[in-house]
N, C-alpha and C positions, 0 to 999 in steps of 0.2 A: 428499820427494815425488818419485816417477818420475817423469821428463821423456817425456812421450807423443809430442811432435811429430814423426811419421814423416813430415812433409813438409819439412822444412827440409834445403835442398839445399846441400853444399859449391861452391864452383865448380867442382872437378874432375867431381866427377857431375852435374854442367850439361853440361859439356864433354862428357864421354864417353856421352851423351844426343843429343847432334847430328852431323850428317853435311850434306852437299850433293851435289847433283848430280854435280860437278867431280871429290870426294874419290873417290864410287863408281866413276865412270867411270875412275880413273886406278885404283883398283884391279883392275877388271874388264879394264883393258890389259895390267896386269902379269900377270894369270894367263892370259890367251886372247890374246897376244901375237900368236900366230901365224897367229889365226882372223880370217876375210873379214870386215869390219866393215863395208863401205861400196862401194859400187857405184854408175856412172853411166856408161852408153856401154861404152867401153874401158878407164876408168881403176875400178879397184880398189882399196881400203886392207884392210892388215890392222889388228886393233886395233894393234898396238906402233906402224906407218906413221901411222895416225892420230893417237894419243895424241901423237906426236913433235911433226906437227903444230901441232895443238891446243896443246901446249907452247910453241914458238914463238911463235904466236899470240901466248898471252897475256904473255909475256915483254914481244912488240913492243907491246902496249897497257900495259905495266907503265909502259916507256918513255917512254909517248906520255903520261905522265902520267892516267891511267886509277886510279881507286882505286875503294876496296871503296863500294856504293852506286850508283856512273856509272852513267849510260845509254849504249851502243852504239847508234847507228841504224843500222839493217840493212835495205837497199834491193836485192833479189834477185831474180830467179827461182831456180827451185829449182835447188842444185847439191849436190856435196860440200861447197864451201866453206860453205854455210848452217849447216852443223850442226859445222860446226868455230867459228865464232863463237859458236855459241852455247856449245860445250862451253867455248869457251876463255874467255871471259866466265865463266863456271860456275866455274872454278877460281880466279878474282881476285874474283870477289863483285859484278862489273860486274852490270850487268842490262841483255837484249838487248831493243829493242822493233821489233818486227817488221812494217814498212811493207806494205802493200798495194798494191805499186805500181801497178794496178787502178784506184786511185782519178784522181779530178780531182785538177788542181793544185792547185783551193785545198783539197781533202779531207786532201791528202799533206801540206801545209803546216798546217793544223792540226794531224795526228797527233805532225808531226815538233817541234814547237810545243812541243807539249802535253805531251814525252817530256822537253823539254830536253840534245839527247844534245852529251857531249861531242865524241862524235867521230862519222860518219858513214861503213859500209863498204859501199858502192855498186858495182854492175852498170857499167860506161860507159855500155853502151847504152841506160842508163834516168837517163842525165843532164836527160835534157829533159824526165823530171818532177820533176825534182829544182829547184822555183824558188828557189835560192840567196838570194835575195837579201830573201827574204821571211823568213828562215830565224834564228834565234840563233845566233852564233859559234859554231864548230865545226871543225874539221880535219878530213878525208877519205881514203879508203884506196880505190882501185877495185881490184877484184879483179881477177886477173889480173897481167900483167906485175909491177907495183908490189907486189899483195900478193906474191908468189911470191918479189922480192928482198928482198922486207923480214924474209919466212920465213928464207929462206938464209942474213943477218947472225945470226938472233936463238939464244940460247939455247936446247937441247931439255931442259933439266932442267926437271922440275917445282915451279911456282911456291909457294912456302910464303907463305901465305893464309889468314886468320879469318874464317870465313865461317861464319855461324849460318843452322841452320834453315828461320828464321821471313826471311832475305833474299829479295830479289824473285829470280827468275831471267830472267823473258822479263812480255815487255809484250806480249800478241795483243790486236786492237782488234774489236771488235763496234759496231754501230748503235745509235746517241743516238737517243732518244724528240724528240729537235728536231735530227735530220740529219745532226749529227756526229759522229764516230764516238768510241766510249769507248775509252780505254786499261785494258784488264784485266791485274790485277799477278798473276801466277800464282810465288809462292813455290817454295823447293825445297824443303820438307815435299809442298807440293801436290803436286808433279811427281814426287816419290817415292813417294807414295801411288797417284798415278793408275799409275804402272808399276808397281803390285801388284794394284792391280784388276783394270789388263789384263790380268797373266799368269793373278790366280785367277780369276778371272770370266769370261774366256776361253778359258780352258785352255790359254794360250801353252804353247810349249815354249822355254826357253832357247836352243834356237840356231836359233828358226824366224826367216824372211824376212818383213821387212814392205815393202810396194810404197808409196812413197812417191811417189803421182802427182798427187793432190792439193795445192793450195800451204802449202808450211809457216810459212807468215802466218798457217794457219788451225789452230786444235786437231788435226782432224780427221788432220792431215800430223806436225803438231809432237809432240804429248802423244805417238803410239804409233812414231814414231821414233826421240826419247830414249830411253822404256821399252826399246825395243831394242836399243841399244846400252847400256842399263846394266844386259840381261840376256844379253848372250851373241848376239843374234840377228844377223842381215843384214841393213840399209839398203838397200833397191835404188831407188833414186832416179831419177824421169823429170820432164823438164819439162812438164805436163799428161799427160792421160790418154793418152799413145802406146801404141796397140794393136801396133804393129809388133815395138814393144822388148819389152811388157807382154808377150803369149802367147809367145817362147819365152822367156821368164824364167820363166813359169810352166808349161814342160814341162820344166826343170831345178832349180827351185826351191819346198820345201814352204813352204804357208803358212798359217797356222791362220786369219787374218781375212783375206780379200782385200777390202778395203772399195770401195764403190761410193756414187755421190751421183745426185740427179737430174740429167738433160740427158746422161746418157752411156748409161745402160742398152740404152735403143732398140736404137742403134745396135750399143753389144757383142754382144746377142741375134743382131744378122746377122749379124756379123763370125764369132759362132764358132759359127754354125751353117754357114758357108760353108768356116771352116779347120779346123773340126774338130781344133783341138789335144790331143795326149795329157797332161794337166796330171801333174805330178807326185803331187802332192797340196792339196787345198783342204780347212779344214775347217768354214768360215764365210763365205758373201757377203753384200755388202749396207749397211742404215744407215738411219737418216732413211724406215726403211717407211711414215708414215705421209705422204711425198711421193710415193710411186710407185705407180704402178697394183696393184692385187692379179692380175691377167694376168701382169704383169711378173714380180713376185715368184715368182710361181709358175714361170713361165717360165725367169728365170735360175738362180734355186737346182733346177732340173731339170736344165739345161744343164750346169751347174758340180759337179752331182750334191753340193751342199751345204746345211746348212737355212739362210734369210734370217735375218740377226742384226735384231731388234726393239730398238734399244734408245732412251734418250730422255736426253738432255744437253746440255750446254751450253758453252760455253767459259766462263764462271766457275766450273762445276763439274766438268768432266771427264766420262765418259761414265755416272757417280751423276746423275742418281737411279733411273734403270731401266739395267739390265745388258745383260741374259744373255737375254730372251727371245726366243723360239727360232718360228719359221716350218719345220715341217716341209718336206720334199724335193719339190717338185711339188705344192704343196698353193697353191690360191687362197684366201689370208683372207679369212673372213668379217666377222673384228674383229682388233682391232689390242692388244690387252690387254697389257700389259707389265708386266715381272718386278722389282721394287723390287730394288736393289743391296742387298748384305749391310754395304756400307761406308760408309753415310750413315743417317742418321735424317732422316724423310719425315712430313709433316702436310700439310690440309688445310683452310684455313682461311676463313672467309668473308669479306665487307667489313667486319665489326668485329674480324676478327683472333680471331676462333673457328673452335674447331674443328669441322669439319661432319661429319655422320654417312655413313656409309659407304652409297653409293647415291647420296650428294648430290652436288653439283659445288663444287668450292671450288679457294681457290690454291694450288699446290705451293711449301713451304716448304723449307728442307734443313738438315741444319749437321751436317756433317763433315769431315775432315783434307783431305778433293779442293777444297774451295774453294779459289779465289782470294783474295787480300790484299786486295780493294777495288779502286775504279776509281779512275786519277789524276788528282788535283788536282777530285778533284767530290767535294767533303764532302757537298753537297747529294741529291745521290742516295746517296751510303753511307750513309747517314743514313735513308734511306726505304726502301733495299733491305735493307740488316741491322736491322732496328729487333726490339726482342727476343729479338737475340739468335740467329735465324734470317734464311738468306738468301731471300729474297720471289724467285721465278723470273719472275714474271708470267707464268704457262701455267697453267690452269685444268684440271685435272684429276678424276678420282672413280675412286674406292676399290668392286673388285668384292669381293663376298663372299668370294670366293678370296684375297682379299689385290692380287692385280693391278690394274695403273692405265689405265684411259682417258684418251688425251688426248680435251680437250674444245674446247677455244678459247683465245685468246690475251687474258689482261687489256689487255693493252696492243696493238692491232689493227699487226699486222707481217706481212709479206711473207716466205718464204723463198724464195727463187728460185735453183736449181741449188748449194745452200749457203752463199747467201749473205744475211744477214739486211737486208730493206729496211725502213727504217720511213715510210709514206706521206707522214707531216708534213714530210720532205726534199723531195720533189719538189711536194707542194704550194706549199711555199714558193717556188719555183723558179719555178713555173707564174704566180705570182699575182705576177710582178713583172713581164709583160706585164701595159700598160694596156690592151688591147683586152678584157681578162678581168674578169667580176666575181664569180664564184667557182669554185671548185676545190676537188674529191676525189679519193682516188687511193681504189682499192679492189683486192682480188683476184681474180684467175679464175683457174682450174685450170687445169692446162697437162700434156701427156703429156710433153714432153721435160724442162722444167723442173721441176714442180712445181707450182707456181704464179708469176704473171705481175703485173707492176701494169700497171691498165689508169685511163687519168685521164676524170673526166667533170669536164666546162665549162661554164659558162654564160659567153657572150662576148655581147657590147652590140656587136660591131664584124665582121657577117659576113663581113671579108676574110679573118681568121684560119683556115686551113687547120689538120691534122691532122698537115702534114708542120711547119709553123712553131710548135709544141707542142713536139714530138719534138726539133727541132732546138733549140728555148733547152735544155731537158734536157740533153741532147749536150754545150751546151758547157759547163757548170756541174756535170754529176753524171756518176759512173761511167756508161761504157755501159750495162751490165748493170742499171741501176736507171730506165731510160729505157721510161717509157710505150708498152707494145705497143701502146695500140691507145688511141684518144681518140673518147670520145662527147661530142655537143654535146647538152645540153637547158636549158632557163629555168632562171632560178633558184628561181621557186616550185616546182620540181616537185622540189628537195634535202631529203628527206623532215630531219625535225631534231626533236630531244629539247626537253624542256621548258625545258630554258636555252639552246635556240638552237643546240645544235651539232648538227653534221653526222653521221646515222648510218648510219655506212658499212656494216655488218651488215647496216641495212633496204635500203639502196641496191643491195649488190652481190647481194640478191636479186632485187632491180625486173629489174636488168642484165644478171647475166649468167647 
């Protein structure tokens, strides 16, 4: 009898079925050696300059006792060295988890907690979020002077490493439904898929420029920076959004995506209707449309003489499950409809986990190669968010006759504010551990620079409490940027509330705002 099984895999064709991050990028040095990889200020790399690096690097963590599996904590603002960790982590099988330095001390202390990193490569200047002492043992590397002689002792040969597939690569954190933040494990299958969507879905070019101004703690910085150095392109790295460095980099440098977020546009719109810059070439602005005015939109991709890119994702999934859709040149939307990626499969499903018909509003579901590996150390939500098999986004959606997707609302009620995900139940909690308080809601309001804003309503039994002493417990306990614009006082009967008693902030931030 014929032996049928065309599935049964030797090891070697296991083997020569996987790749990593690290492998590609070390090959994309050997061949583009000579080409500009990396940019910040004055200092420049080529790829071979970098790779050298990068080599070193992980040499000196080979050393430092670092093996395949660790966690690097990685506590930065943006530099060159950012993505040199991470690459050189890539090639020993290490996994980078990517701090927020943004956060409270006790948010950063969770994170850094939660990662368990062997070893910690920090900023100086952001030692004083770094609460040591609250911390799991660990050894520390500051960049600068220390990493740079540490560079100099190490090895530039490249490190020989097993490293599958399906291992983690970087840890990016997103917002907990109870305040803290989740570590998202994003694989190198993940991170090599999403640098193929960006290039087809995008229509990258291999040696285009990508403006990395945004923090690459975040997807948004991380995911299309790697992609570009593991397709040929240019890094041009700033620490936030610098218009100064930004416009002539972009009257010398092509760019296919020049991505934009809320809380910056406004201001761009004057800047370069006052400098009038001759850009090079642009061939997409934009992001997150459905945080910014339709004025705006129409406004910048007029300016920038580019269509607004519509797309819709997530940091567990990369920029799947909507792509590619497109906002004409000077055009104000009317609607926001978006283009399903060709590199994910997308369902709709109700509260019993059916499927809803097209028209109807249901949850967006996913499951493709751009996911993430799961969140750490929370069985209890991988558990609720992959449950058959698909990953549950909680963003509610509907399917137009065209195929196109509507956002609709958020299953689980969150804040996006200038790109950053807030989820209310953090700062409620915060709020309600003044005893002058007897209950609290945070809800949102739209905001032109931001997006939207949390705004907190109170009910206080104790009229001394002020608006500024709300604000200020937030301040010391949560990031800035999650701290209550603006605080209304009303009784507590007038907290409109569902048939088991909770609070419906839907009905509320209608009453409000």
């Amino acid at each position: 009898m014929t032996n049928h099984n065309f599935h049964a895999l030797t090891p070697g064709i296991q083997a020569a079925g996987t790749t990593s991050v690290g492998l590609i990028f070390a090959e994309r040095a050997r061949r583009d050696q000579n080409r500009d990889a990396i940019e910040m200020g004055p200092r420049r790399l080529t790829y071979g300059e970098l790779n050298e690096r990068v080599n070193r690097l992980a040499n000196v963590l080979l050393g430092s006792g670092i093996e395949r599996k660790d966690r690097v904590g990685l506590l930065s603002h943006n530099s060159i060295e950012y993505l040199e960790v991470i690459l050189a982590a890539a090639k020993i099988g290490a996994i980078v988890c990517c701090q927020n330095w943004r956060l409270s001390a006790a948010e950063l202390t969770h994170c850094i907690n939660l990662a368990e990193p062997k070893i910690i490569i920090k900023q100086p200047e952001l030692n004083n979020s770094l609460e040591i002492s609250n911390l799991v043992p660990h050894q520390t590397i500051d960049l600068g002077a220390e990493y740079e002689a540490l560079l100099a002792k190490a090895s530039g040969q490249e490190p020989n490493q097993l490293i599958a597939s399906e291992d983690g690569l970087i840890v990016l954190y997103t917002s907990g439904t109870t305040g803290l933040p989740k570590g998202a494990l994003i694989s190198h299958r993940a991170m090599i898929t999403r640098t193929m969507v960006y290039a087809a879905e995008l229509n990258v070019p291999s040696i285009d420029t990508f403006f990395a101004w945004s923090p690459l703690f975040h997807m948004g910085a991380a995911d299309q920076s790697i992609a570009t150095l593991l397709r040929g392109g240019k890094v041009f790295v700033t620490d936030g959004f610098e218009l100064n460095l930004i416009l002539p980099a972009l009257e010398h440098n092509k760019t296919q995506w020049f991505s934009l977020l809320p809380g910056i546009i406004g201001n761009l719109i004057e800047v370069v209707k006052t400098a009038k810059p001759k850009m090079l070439g642009i061939g997409l602005v934009g992001g997150m449309a459905d945080l910014i005015t339709p004025d705006q939109i129409g406004e910048v991709s007029e300016l920038f003489q580019a269509p607004y890119l519509n797309t819709f994702g997530s940091t567990e999934t990369g920029i799947p499950p909507a792509t590619g859709g497109l906002i004409p040149i000077g055009v104000i939307p009317e609607n926001l409809a978006k283009r399903q990626s060709g590199y994910c499969e997308v369902r709709l499903l109700d509260l019993d986990d059916q499927d809803v018909a097209d028209g109807e509003p249901g949850e967006i579901v996913v499951r493709g190669p751009t996911l993430f590996s799961g969140y750490v150390k929370n069985k209890e939500t991988n558990d609720l968010d992959f449950r058959d098999g698909w990953f549950h986004m909680g963003d509610v959606m509907r399917r137009n006759p065209d195929g196109t997707l509507d956002f609709i609302d958020r299953v689980k009620y969150m804040i996006k504010s200038g790109g950053e995900n807030i989820y209310p139940a953090e700062i409620e909690k915060v709020i309600m551990t003044d005893s002058r308080i007897s209950e609290a809601a945070v809800i949102k309001k739209q905001d032109d620079k931001w997006g939207e804003v949390p705004v907190a309503v109170v009910a206080r039994h104790d009229d001394s409490l002020s608006e500024e002493d709300v604000v200020e417990l937030c301040l010391q306990q949560l990031a800035r940027y999650k701290r209550p614009k603006k605080v209304l006082f009303i009784s507590a009967d007038q907290f409109p509330r569902s048939t088991t008693g909770k609070i419906q902030r839907h009905v509320l931030e209608k009453q409000l705002t």
